[in-house]
C-alpha positions in Angstrom: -202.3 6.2 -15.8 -204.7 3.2 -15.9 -205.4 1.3 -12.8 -204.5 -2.4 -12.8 -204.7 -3.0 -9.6 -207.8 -4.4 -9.4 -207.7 -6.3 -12.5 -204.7 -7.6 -11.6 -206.3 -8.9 -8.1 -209.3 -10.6 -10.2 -206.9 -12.5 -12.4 -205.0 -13.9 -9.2 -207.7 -14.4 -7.5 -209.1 -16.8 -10.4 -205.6 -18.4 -11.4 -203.8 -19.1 -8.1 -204.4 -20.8 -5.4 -204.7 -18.9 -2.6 -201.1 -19.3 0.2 -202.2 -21.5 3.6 -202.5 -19.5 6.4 -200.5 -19.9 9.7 -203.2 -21.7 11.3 -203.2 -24.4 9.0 -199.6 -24.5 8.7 -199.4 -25.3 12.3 -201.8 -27.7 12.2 -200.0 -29.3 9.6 -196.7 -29.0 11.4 -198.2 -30.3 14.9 -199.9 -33.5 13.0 -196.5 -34.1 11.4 -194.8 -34.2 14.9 -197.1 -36.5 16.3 -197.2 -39.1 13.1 -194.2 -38.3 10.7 -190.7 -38.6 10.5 -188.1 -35.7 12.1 -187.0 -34.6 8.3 -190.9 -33.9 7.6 -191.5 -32.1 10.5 -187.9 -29.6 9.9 -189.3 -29.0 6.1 -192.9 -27.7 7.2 -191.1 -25.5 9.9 -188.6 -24.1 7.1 -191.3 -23.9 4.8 -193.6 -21.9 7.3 -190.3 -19.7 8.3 -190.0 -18.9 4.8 -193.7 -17.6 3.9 -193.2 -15.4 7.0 -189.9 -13.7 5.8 -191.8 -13.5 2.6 -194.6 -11.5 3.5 -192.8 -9.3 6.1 -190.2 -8.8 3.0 -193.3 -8.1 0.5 -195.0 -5.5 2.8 -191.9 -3.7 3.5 -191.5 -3.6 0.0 -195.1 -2.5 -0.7 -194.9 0.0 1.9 -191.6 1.6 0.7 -192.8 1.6 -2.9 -195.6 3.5 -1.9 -194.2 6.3 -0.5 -191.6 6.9 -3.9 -194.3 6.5 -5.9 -196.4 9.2 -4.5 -193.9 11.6 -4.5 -192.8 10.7 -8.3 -196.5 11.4 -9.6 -195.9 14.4 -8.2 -192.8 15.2 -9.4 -194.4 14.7 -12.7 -197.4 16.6 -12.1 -194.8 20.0 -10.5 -193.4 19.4 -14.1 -196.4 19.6 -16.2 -197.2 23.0 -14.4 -193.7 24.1 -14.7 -193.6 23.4 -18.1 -196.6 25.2 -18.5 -195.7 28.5 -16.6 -192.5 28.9 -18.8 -193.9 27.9 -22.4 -196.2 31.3 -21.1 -193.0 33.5 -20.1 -191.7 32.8 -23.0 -194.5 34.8 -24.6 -194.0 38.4 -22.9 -191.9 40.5 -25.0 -188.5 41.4 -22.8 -186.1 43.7 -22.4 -182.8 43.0 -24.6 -180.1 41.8 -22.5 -176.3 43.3 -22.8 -173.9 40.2 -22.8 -176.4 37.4 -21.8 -180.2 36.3 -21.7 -180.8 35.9 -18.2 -184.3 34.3 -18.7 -183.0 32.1 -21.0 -180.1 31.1 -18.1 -183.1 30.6 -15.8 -185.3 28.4 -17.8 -182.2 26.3 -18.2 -181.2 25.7 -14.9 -184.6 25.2 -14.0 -184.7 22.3 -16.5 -181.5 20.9 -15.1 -182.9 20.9 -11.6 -186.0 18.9 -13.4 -183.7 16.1 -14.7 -181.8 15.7 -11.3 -185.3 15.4 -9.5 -186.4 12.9 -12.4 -183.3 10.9 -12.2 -183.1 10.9 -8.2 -186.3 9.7 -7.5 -186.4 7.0 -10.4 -183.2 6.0 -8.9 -184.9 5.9 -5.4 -187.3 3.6 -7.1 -185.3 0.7 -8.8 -183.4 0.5 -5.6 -186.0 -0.6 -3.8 -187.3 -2.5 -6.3 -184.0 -4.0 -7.0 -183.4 -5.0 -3.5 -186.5 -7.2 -3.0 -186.2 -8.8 -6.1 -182.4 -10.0 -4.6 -184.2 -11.0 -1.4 -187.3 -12.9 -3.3 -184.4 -14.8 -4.7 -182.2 -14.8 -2.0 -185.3 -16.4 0.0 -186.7 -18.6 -2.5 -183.9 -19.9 -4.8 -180.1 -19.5 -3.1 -181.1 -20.4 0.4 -183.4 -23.8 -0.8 -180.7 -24.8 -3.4 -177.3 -24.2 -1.8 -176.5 -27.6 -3.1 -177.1 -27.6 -6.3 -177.3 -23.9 -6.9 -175.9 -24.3 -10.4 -179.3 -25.5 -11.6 -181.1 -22.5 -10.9 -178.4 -19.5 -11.5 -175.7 -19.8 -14.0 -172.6 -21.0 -12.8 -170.6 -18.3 -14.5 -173.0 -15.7 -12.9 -171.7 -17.0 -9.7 -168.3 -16.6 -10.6 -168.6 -13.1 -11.4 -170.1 -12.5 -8.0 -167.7 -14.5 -6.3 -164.7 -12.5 -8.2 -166.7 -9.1 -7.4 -167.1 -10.0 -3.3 -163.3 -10.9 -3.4 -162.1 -7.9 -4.6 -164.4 -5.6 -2.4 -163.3 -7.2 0.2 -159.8 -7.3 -0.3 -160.2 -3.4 -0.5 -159.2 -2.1 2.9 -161.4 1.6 2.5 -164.4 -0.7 1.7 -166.7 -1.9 4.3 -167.8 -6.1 3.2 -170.2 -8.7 4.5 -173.0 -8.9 1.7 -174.4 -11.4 0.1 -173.5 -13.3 -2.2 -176.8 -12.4 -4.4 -176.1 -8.6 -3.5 -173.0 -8.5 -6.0 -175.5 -9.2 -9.1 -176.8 -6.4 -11.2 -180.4 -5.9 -12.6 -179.9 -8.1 -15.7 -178.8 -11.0 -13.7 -181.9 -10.5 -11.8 -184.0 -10.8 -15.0 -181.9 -13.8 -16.1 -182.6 -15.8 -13.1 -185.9 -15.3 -12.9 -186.3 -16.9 -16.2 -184.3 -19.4 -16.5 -185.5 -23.0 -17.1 -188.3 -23.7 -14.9 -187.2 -21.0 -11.8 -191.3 -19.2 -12.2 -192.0 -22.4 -10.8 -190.9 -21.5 -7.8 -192.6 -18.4 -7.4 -196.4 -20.1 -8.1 -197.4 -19.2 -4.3 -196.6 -15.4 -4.9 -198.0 -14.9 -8.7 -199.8 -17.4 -11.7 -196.9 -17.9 -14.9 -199.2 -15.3 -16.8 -198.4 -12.2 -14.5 -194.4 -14.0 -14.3 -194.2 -13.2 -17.8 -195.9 -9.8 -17.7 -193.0 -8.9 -14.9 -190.1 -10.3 -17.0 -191.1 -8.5 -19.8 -191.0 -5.1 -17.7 -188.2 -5.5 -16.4 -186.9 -6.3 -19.5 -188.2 -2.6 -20.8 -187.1 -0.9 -17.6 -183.5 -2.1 -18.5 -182.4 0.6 -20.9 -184.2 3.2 -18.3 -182.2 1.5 -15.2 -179.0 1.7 -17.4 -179.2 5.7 -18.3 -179.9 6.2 -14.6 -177.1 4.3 -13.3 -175.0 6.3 -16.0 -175.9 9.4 -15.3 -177.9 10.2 -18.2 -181.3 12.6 -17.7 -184.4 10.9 -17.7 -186.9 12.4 -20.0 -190.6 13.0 -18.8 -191.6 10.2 -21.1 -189.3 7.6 -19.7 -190.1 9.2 -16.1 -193.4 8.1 -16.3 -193.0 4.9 -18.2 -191.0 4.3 -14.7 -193.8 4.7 -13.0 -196.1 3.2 -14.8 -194.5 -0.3 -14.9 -193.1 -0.2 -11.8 -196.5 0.2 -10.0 -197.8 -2.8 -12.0 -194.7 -5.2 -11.1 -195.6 -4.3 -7.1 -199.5 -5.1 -7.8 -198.5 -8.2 -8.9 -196.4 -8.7 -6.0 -198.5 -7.9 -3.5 -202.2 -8.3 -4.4 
């Protein structure tokens, strides 16, 4: 698997500008209560909440990712060998079986228990994946634009959440209270990122070159996220394909 990670730093590093720290935020915030107006003063304190909840958000995010991530590459690798030990079974002559091949029986169920692994712990991963790209956008478009919303997310996309919190929470067995954003699915997520002039607003966190190199992933993790969310095995191939772009959608995120 090739390394971006550092490649991916460099580019950042020579495209962005790097985020103020707290100190100058503060500094900024205490010169604006001395000389500017009230409003000034209540937009640098919302805008230096919001860089926290972002960076506690991203290195819970990081952290989490981590940990899946080890434990797929070796899910992957317990496969190869697997894979490797059987193809060499299936090479020693064996005794004739009355009424059923019971090597045969084991090999298969040993390949089932392969896909469940695949398919739980690529699950795992979009989860947490999908959850902080709802709370980047929860953070950085809903909660900034409550007032004119429809300018940065579809208004029909709304609708459907709205109509999909309703009926949850009309259901007396289910438990409610999310967010509104926490009623959209993965292609929603993909929509509003790249809608109109929404990468804009992600400039402190990633350059529009590595924005389009994460909308195009997630645009090819789609059909994986969809036969996972159906039920359908994962092949090794898409397993690691997982993996692979997954890994570079959190270097971008949080180099």
């Amino acid at each position: 698997m090739p390394d971006t990670k550092n490649t991916v730093k460099e580019e950042k590093e020579a495209n962005n500008e790097p985020l103020p720290d707290d100190k100058s935020l503060m500094t900024e915030i205490e010169e604006k209560t001395r000389t500017g107006k009230k409003e000034d003063v209540i937009d640098s304190l919302i805008a230096f909440e919001r860089k926290r909840s972002l960076e506690n958000l991203t290195e819970s995010f990081n952290a989490r990712f981590l940990a899946i991530q080890a434990q797929m590459k070796e899910v992957s690798d317990a496969f190869d060998i697997s894979k490797e030990v059987d193809d060499i079974a299936k090479t020693i002559t064996r005794i004739p079986k009355v009424g059923f091949d019971l090597q045969k029986l084991q090999s298969e169920q040993e390949g089932h228990e392969h896909d469940l692994v695949f398919n739980f712990k690529a699950y795992e991963l979009l989860y947490v994946l999908e959850r902080y790209l709802r709370a980047l956008i929860q953070i950085n478009i809903i909660e900034p634009n409550k007032g004119n919303l429809a300018n940065k997310i579809r208004p029909e996309m709304i609708r459907g959440w709205q109509s999909r919190k309703k009926e949850e929470e009309r259901n007396p067995l289910i438990d409610g209270g999310y967010e509104l954003i926490d009623y959209s699915d993965f292609t929603d997520l993909k929509q509003i990122l790249e809608k109109g002039r929404n990468y804009k607003i992600f400039e402190d966190i990633m350059n529009q070159e590595h924005f389009k190199q994460v909308i195009s992933k997630l645009h090819e993790l789609d059909p994986i996220r969809k036969k996972i969310a159906h039920s359908r095995q994962l092949t090794k191939k898409e397993f690691n394909r997982l993996v692979l772009y997954t890994e570079d959608i959190q270097t971008i995120f949080t180099d």
